[in-house]
C-alpha positions, 0 to 999 in steps of 0.5 A, a space after each residue: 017381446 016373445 023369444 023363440 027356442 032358437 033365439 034365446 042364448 045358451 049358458 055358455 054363449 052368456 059367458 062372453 058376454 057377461 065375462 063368466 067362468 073362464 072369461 078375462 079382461 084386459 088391464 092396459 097401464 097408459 101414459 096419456 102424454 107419450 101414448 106408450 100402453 102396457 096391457 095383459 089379460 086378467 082374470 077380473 078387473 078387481 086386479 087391475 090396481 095401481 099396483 098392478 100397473 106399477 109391477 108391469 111397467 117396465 123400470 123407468 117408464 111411467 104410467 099415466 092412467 089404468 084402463 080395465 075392459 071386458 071381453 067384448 071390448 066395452 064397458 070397464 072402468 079406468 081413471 
């Protein structure tokens, strides 16, 4: 396949869509019983552990399953 000038990506456009400099991800913290989610963004998924989830719950809730997506919304890894 042969691209053109004007249809290849510039640097700054393959941020968003590889999550480079500047990018964020989101850390959601779910109960899979209740359907109550705690979510924020972060700057990788490397911080979204378990612990994280444990911090950011509110006291006396309980999260069931952590979830980290990329930009667009897709992809990421949960359990």
């Amino acid at each position: 396949m042969k691209l053109e000038a004007n249809d290849m990506l510039q640097r700054n456009q393959l941020k968003s869509v590889f999550g480079g400099d500047g990018g964020t991800v989101e850390c959601r913290c779910k109960n899979k019983h209740t359907g109550a989610a705690w979510f924020d963004s972060v700057s990788s998924c490397n911080v979204c552990t378990s612990s994280w989830c444990d911090n950011h719950v509110p006291p006396g809730s309980t999260w069931t399953s952590l979830i980290c997506t990329g930009p667009l919304g897709g992809g990421g890894y949960g359990y």
